[in-house]
C-alpha positions in Angstrom: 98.9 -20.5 33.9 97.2 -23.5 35.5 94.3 -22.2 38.0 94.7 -19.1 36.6 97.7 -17.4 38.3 99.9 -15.9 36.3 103.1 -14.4 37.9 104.4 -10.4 37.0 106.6 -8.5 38.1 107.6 -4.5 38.1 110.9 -3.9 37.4 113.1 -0.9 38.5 116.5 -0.9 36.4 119.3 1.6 38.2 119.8 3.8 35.2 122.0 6.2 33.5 120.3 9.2 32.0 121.1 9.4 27.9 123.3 6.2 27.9 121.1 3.9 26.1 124.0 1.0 25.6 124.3 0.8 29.5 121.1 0.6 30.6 119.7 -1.8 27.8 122.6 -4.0 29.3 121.0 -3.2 32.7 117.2 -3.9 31.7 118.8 -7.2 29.6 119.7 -8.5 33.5 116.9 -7.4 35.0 114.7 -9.1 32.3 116.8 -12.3 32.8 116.6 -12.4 36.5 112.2 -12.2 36.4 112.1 -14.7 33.8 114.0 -16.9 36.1 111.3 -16.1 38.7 108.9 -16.8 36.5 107.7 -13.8 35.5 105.3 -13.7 32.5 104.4 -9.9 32.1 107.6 -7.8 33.2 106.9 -4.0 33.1 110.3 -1.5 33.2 109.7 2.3 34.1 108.8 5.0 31.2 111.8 6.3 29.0 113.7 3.9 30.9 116.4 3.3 27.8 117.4 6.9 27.6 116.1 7.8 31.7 113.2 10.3 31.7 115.1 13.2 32.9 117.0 13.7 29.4 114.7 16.9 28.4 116.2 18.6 25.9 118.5 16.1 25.0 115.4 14.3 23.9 115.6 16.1 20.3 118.7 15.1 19.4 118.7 12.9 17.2 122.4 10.9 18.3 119.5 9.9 21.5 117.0 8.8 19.6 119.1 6.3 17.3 120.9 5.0 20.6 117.6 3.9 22.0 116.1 2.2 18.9 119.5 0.4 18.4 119.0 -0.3 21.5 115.8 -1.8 22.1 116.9 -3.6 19.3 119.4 -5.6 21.6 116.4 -6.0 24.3 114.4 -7.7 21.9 117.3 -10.0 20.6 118.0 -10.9 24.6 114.2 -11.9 24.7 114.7 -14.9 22.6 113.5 -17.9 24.0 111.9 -16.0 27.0 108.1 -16.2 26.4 107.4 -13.7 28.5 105.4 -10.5 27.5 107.8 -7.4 28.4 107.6 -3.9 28.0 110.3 -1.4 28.0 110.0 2.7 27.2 111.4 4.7 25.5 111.4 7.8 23.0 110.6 7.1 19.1 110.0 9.2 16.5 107.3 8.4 13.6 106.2 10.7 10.8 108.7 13.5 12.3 107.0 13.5 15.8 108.6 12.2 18.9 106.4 9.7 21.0 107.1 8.5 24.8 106.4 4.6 23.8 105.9 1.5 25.4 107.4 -1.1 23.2 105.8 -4.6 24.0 108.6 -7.2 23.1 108.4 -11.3 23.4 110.7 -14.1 22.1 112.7 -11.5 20.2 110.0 -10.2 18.6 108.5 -6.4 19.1 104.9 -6.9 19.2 103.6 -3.3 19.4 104.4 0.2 20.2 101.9 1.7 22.5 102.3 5.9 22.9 101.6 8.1 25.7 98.1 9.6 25.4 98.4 12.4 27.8 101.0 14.9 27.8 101.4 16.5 31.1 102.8 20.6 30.5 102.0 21.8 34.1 103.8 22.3 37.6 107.5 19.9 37.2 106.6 18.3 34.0 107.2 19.4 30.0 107.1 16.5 28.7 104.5 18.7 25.8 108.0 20.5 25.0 109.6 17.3 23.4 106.6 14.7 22.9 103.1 14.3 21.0 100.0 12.6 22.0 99.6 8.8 21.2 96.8 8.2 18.6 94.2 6.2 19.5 93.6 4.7 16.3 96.6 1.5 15.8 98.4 2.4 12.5 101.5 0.6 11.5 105.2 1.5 11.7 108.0 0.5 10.0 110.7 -1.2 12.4 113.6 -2.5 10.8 111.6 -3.1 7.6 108.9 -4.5 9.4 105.0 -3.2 10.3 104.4 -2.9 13.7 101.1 -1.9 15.6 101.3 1.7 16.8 98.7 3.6 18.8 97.3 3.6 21.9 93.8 1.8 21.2 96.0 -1.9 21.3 95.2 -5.1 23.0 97.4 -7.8 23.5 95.8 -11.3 23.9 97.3 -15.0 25.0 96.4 -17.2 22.2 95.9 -20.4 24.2 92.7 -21.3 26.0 94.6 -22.5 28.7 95.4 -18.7 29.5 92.2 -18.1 30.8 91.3 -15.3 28.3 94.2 -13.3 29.4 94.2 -9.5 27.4 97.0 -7.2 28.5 96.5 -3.5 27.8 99.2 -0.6 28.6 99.1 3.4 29.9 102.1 5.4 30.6 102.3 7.6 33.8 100.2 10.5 33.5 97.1 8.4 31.3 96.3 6.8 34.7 96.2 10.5 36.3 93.3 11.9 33.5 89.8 12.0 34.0 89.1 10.0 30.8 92.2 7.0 31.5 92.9 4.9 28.4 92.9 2.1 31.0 89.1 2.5 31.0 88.2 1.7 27.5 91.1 -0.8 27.3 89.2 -2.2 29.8 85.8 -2.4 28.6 87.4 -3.7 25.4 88.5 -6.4 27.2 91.9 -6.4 28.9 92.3 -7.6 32.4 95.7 -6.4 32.9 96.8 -3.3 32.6 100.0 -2.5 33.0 101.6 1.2 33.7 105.4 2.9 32.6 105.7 5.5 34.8 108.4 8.1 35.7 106.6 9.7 38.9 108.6 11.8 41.0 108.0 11.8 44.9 107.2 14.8 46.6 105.7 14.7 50.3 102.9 12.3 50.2 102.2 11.7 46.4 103.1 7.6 47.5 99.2 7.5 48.9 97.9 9.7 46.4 99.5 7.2 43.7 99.2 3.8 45.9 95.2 5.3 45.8 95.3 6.0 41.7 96.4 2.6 41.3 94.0 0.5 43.9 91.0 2.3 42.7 91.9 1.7 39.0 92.1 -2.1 39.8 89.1 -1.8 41.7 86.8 0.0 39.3 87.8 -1.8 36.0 88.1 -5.1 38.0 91.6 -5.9 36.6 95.3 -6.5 37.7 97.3 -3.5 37.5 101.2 -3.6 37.6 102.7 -0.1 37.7 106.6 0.2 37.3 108.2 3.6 38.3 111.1 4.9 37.4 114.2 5.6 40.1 117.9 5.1 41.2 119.9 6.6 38.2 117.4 9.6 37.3 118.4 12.9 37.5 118.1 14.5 40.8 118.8 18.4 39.3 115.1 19.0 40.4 113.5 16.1 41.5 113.9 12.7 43.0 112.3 9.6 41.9 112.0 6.9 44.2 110.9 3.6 41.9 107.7 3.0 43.8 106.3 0.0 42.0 102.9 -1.0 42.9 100.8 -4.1 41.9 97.4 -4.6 42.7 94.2 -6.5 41.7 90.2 -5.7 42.2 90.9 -3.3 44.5 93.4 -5.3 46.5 97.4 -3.9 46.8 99.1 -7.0 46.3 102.8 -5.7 46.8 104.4 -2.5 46.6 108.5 -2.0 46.7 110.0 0.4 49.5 110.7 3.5 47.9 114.3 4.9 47.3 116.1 1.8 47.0 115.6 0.4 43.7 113.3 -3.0 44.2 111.8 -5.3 41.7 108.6 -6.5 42.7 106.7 -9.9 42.3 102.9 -10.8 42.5 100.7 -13.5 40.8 97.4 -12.2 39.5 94.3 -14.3 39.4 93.0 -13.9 36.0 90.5 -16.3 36.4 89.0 -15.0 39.6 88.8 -11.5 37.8 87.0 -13.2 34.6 84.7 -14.8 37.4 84.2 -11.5 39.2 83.7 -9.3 36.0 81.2 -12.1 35.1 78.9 -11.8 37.8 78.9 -8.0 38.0 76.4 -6.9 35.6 76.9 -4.0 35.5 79.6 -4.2 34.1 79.1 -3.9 30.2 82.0 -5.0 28.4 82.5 -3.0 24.3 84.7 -1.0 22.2 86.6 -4.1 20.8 85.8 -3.3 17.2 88.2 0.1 18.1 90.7 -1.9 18.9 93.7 -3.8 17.0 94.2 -7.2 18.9 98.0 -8.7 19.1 98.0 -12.2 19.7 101.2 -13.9 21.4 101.8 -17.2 22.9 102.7 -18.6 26.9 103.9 -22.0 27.5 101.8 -23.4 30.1 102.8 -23.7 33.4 102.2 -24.4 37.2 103.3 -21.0 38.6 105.2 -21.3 42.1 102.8 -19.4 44.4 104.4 -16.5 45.6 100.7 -14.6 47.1 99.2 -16.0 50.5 95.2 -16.7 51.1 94.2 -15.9 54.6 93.0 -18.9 56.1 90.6 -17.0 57.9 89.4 -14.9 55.2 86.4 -13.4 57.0 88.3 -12.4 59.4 90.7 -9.3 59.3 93.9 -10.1 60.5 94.8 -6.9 62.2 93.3 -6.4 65.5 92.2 -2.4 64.5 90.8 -3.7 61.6 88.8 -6.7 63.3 87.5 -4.4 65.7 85.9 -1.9 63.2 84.8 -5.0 61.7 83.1 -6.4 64.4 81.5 -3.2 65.5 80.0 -2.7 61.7 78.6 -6.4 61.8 76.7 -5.9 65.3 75.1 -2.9 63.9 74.2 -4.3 60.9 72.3 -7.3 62.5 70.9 -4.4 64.9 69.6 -2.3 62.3 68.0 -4.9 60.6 66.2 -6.6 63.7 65.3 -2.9 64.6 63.4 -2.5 61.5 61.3 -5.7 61.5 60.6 -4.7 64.9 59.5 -1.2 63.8 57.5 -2.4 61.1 55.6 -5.6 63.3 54.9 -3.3 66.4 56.0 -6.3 68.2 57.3 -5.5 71.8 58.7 -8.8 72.8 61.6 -11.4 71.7 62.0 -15.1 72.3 65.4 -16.8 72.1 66.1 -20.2 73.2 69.4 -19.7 74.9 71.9 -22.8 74.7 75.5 -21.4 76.6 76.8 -21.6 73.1 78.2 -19.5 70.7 75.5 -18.4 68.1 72.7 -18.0 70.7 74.6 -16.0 72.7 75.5 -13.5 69.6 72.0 -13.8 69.2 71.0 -12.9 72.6 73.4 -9.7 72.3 72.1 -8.1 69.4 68.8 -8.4 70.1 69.6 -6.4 73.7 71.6 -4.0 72.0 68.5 -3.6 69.2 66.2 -3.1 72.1 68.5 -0.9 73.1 68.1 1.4 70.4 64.2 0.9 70.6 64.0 2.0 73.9 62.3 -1.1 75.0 62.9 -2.7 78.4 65.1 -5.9 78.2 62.7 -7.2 80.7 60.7 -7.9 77.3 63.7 -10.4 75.7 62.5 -13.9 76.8 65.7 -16.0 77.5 64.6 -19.6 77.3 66.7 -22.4 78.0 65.4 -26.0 77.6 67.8 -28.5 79.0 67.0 -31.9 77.7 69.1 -35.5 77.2 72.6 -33.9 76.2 72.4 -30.2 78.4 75.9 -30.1 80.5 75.9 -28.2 83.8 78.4 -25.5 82.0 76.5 -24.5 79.2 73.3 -24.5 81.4 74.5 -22.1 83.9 76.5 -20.4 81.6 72.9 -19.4 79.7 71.4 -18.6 83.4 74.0 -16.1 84.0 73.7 -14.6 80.6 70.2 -13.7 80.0 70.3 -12.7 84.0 73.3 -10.3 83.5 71.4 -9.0 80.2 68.9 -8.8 82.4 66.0 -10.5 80.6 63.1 -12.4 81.6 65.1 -15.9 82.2 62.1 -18.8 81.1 63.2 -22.8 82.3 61.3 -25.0 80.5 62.8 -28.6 81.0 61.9 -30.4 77.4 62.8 -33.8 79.2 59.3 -35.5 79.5 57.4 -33.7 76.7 60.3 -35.1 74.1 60.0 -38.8 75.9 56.2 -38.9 75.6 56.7 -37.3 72.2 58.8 -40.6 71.3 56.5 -42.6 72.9 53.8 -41.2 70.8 55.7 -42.1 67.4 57.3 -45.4 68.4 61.0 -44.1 68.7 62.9 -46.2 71.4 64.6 -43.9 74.0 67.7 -45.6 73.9 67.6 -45.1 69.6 70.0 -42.2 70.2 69.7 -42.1 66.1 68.7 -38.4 64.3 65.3 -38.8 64.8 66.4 -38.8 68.5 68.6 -35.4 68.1 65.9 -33.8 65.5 63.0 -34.3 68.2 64.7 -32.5 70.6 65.2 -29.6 68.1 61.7 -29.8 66.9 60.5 -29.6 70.5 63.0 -26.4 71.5 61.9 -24.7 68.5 57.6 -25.5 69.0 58.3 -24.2 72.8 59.9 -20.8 71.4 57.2 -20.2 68.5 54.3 -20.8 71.4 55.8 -18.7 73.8 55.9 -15.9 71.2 52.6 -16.6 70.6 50.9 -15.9 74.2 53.7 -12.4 74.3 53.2 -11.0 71.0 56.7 -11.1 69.9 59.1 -12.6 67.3 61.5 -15.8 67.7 64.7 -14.6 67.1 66.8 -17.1 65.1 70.5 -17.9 66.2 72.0 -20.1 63.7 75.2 -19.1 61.1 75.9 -19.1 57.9 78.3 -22.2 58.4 75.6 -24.2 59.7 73.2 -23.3 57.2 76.1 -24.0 54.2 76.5 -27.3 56.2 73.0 -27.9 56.4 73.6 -28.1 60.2 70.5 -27.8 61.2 67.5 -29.3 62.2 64.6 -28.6 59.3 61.9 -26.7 60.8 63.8 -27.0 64.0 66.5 -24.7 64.8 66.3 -24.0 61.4 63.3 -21.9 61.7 62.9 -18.5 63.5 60.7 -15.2 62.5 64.0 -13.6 61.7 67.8 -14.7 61.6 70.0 -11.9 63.3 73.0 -14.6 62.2 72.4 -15.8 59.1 74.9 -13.8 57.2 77.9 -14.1 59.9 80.2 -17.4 59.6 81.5 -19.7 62.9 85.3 -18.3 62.5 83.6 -14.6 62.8 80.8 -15.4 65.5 84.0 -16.3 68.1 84.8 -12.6 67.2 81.7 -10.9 67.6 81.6 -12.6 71.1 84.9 -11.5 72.1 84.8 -8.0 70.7 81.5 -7.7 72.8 83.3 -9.0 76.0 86.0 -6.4 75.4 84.1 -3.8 74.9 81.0 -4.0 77.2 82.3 -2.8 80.5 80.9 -5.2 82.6 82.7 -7.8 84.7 80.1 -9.8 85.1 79.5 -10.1 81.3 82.9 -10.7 80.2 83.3 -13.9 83.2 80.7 -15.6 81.3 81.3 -14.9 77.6 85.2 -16.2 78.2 83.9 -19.4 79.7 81.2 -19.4 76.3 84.3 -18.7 73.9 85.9 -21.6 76.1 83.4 -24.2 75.0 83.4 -26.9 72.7 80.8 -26.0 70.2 78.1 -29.0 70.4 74.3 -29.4 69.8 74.4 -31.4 73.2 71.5 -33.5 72.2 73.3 -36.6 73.1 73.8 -37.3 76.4 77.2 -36.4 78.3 79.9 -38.1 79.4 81.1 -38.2 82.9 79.1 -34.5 82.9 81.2 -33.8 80.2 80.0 -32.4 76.2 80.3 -35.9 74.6 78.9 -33.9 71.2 81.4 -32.4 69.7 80.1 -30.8 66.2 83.6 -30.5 64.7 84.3 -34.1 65.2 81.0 -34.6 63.0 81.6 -32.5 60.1 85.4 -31.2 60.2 86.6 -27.7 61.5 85.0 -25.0 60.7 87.8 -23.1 59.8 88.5 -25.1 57.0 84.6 -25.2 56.2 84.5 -21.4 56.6 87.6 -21.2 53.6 86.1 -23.4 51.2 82.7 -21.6 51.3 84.4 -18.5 51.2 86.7 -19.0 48.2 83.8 -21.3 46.2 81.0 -18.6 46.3 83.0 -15.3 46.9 85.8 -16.1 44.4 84.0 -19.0 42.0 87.3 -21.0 42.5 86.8 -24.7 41.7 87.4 -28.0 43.9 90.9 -28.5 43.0 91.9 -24.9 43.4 90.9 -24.6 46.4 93.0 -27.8 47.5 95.7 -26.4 46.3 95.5 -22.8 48.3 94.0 -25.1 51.3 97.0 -26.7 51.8 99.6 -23.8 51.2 97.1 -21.7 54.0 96.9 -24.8 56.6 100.4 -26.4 55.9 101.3 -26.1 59.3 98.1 -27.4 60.8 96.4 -29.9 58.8 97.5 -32.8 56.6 96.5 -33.0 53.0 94.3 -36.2 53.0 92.4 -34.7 56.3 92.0 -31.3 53.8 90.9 -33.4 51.3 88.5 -35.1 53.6 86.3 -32.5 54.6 86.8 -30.6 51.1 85.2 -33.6 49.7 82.4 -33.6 52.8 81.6 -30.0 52.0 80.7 -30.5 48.5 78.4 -33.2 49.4 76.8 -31.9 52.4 76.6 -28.3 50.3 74.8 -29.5 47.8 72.5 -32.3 49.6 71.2 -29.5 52.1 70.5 -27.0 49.5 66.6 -27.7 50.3 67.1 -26.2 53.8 68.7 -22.7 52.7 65.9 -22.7 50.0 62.8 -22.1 52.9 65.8 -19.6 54.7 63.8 -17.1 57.4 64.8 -13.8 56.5 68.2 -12.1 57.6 70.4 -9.6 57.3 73.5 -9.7 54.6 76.7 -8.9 56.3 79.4 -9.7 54.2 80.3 -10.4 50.6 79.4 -13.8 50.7 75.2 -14.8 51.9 73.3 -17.8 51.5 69.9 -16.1 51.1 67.5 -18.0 48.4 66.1 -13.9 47.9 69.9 -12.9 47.3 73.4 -13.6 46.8 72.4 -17.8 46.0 69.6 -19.1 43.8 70.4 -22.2 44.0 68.2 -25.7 42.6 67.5 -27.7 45.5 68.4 -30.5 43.6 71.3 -29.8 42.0 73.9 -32.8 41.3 77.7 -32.3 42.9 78.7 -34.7 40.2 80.9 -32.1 38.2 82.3 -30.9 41.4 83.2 -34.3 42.8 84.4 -35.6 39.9 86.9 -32.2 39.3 88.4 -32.3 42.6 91.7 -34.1 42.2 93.0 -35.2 45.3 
């Protein structure tokens, strides 16, 4: 289970109802076939050695022998698989008939896990034939041996290298009660549960159960793998259509087309769920000592990745999505530049206004916020400050804006006062070095904080969250502001703030000049151009942000380490990136992370967008001088 993916898979057998021999030879291929994929947890449907639909035939006796003869012959076709499998089925103990999940491995039976709740309403009487599971483990003599019965078990890889991996079962209708075993198997412990069902479809039950399932996952902070039963049951008075469903914290990681009889494959990320139970405190782990714990053995191995990582994962996908994404972000920022306004009783806003990206987002929200405050626009004070490395384009580009906004458009040429600024310290002009780039930031950023001082207003910080991770900005330069609208949005999402604004804002004017923004290399343009050209290109400095954008995602949001995330880095950018230029800038953003942790620790304040912030006051107390030594040393590239 090397990085913590471990591969399972829902299994839906074609069946015939009360002929045991045929489909035990039918769950013996189907067991064979996801152990070939390899499979490690394998879940078949409820009852699915007799079929579910045997009512009354369930109390014969002739039934019940066929199945535990049997499961028998499942368990003897599990040798030398070492995968953890569970197959129902009816069993009777102390002259009471149970619905049971047997748990099987290496031809072994491991434990028998009842049903808890017996559903007697609407279709189901499964109470006519069936008792409730105890939740107290007791043994039971198989085939002169003991074996764990109850409902209260947990099953639990013996190895370290399993990343703590505890496997709990329900059947069907546990998952449907108010008071779900799942939960305490959870708080005992497991973080997969796994579900035998025999759910019958009637119109639109698929969301209702697709919902049961998702939430489950979500709540307990666990993989789920629910296997339903299907082809082969009886249709007398209902239809079952084998909709298999696996999901993880909240996530539906595959689901099989209903009505047609489909295994299903999906590889949980046990150690991201260990991570994510870890830092949610809240979530109080206890019960264990109720519990009977079965130990059982995995070989090692480096699973075959089946699941894809977005390689923009802050940003959705699907365009409807995006959209309601978008919109949700720009109000956030506006709601929380509207309330620092409210509480200041400040009237007026200064941004300096580059033609780039971030200012512009910057620029946008802070006219909507006024917006919303009723306060003239007239009262934003769009400043540009061209200087050494200021191109024609973005120049204009930030004329046009803050005039179509229509705010009070401030030139202030920064030219001389940075030259007799580097006359004053002794810095040669043609030094283009960083003292040279970091003056001219210092400057922008002294012009801004005095302008706000003669109106009474606020300097509205523009820089992102990739910058800041980065530590791509100027210290008490562009890194300063009175409050940053942008410090919770990352690069890859700012492009689509912009363009979600252009699309949506009506104006032709508007959208002209955002397209040519979107258009434009991203630069600090504090070197001087080229042939009138941006000669500064940032990505050329510190790698694409794209690739930034996914390691900071999946280091802070899922805990991943280094060599994880070089290994999902180059399945997600296989088709764009080699693996030495991955490893490059996975190795830059380790170092840069932690050298520039100084810079997030003095952060203005700013609103939290998203599930992943940089705030010293929230999501990351971090020691400015932390070593990246462990981190470095880890990454194997």
């Amino acid at each position: 289970m090397k990085h913590g993916f471990l591969k399972v898979a829902a299994v839906t057998p074609k069946i015939k109802v009360a002929d045991p021999a045929y489909n035990a030879s039918r769950i013996c291929e189907c067991m064979e076939e996801a152990a070939e994929r390899g499979a490690k947890i394998i879940v078949f449907p409820e009852l699915c050695v007799t079929g579910y639909t045997c009512g009354d035939l369930f109390l014969q006796d002739i039934l019940i022998r066929g199945a535990k003869e049997q499961l028998q012959v499942i368990t003897e076709a599990s040798e030398g698989n070492d995968a953890l499998v569970f197959v129902g089925l009816p069993v009777e103990k102390d002259h009471k008939l149970y619905n049971v999940a047997a748990a099987i491995q290496n031809g072994e039976i491991l434990a028998m896990i009842p049903k808890r709740f017996i559903p007697a309403y609407a279709e189901f009487y499964e109470a006519r034939h069936f008792s409730p599971g105890n939740q107290a483990s007791e043994p039971f003599l198989w085939e002169g041996k003991e074996i764990p019965f109850g409902t209260n078990i947990l099953l639990q890889a013996d190895d370290e290298s399993m990343e703590g991996l505890v496997v709990a079962c329900e059947i069907c209708e546990d998952i449907w009660a108010a008071d779900a075993p799942g939960i305490a198997h959870a708080l005992a412990g497991a973080n997969v549960l796994v579900n035998l069902s025999a759910s019958n479809e009637t119109i639109g039950k698929d969301c209702y159960r697709e919902m049961l399932v998702k939430s489950a996952s979500a709540k307990l902070i666990a993989g789920y793998v629910y296997a339903s039963a299907g082809e082969g049951e009886s249709t007398q008075d209902l239809v079952f259509g084998g909709h298999n469903i696996i999901a993880e914290n909240g996530v539906i990681l595959t689901q099989a087309k209903r009505f047609c009889a489909e295994s299903i494959y999906a590889d949980l990320d046990i150690q991201r769920l260990n991570h994510d139970r870890r830092r949610m405190t809240t979530y109080l782990q206890g019960g264990k000592e109720k519990y009977q714990t079965v130990f059982f053995h995995l070989e090692e191995e480096e699973v075959k990745l089946e699941r894809s990582f977005p390689a923009m994962p802050f940003v959705p996908a699907q365009k409807g999505e995006r959209e309601k994404r978008c919109d949700e972000i720009l109000s956030i920022q506006s709601y929380g530049l509207k309330k620092r306004y409210e509480h200041t009783g400040c009237r007026s806003a200064v941004i300096g206004v580059s033609g780039g990206l971030d200012s512009t987002l910057a620029l946008l929200v802070t006219a909507r916020t006024f917006d919303m405050l009723s306060i003239e626009r007239s009262q934003i004070i769009s400043v540009t400050m061209p200087c050494f490395g200021t191109t024609d384009r973005t120049y204009d580009n930030a004329c046009k804006l803050a005039e179509i906004l229509g705010t009070d458009l401030r030139k202030v040429d920064i030219k001389e006062a940075v030259t007799v600024h580097f006359r004053d310290i002794g810095q040669a002009p043609e030094k283009q070095d960083v003292t040279y780039e970091n003056g001219q930031a210092r400057e922008r950023t002294q012009v801004l904080m005095d302008i706000a001082n003669q109106t009474g207003g606020l300097v509205i910080g523009t820089g992102d969250m990739s910058e800041l991770a980065l530590g791509w900005a100027t210290y008490n330069g562009d890194h300063m502001s009175m409050y940053g609208v942008n410090v919770g949005v990352p690069k890859t999402l700012v492009r689509h703030l912009v363009q979600y604004y252009a699309d949506t804002c009506g104006n032709e004017k508007l959208q002209e000049v955002l397209s040519d923004i979107l258009d434009t290399p991203v630069s600090p343009e504090l070197l001087p151009p080229k042939d009138g050209a941006i000669s500064q290109k940032t990505e050329d400095l510190v790698g694409p942000y794209e690739l930034h954008d996914f390691f900071l995602y999946y280091m802070l949001r899922c805990g991943f380490s280094p060599e994880k995330i070089y290994r999902i880095a180059k399945m997600s950018f296989a088709d764009k990136y080699p693996e030495d230029v991955i490893g490059k800038w996975l190795k830059i953003f380790y170092q840069r992370f932690f050298a520039q942790q100084f810079k997030r620790s003095c952060l203005p304040d700013g609103p939290k967008v998203g599930s992943v912030s940089l705030s010293p006051r929230g999501d990351l107390r971090m020691p400015s001088d932390a070593s990246a030594a462990l981190w470095l040393k880890e990454e194997r590239l």
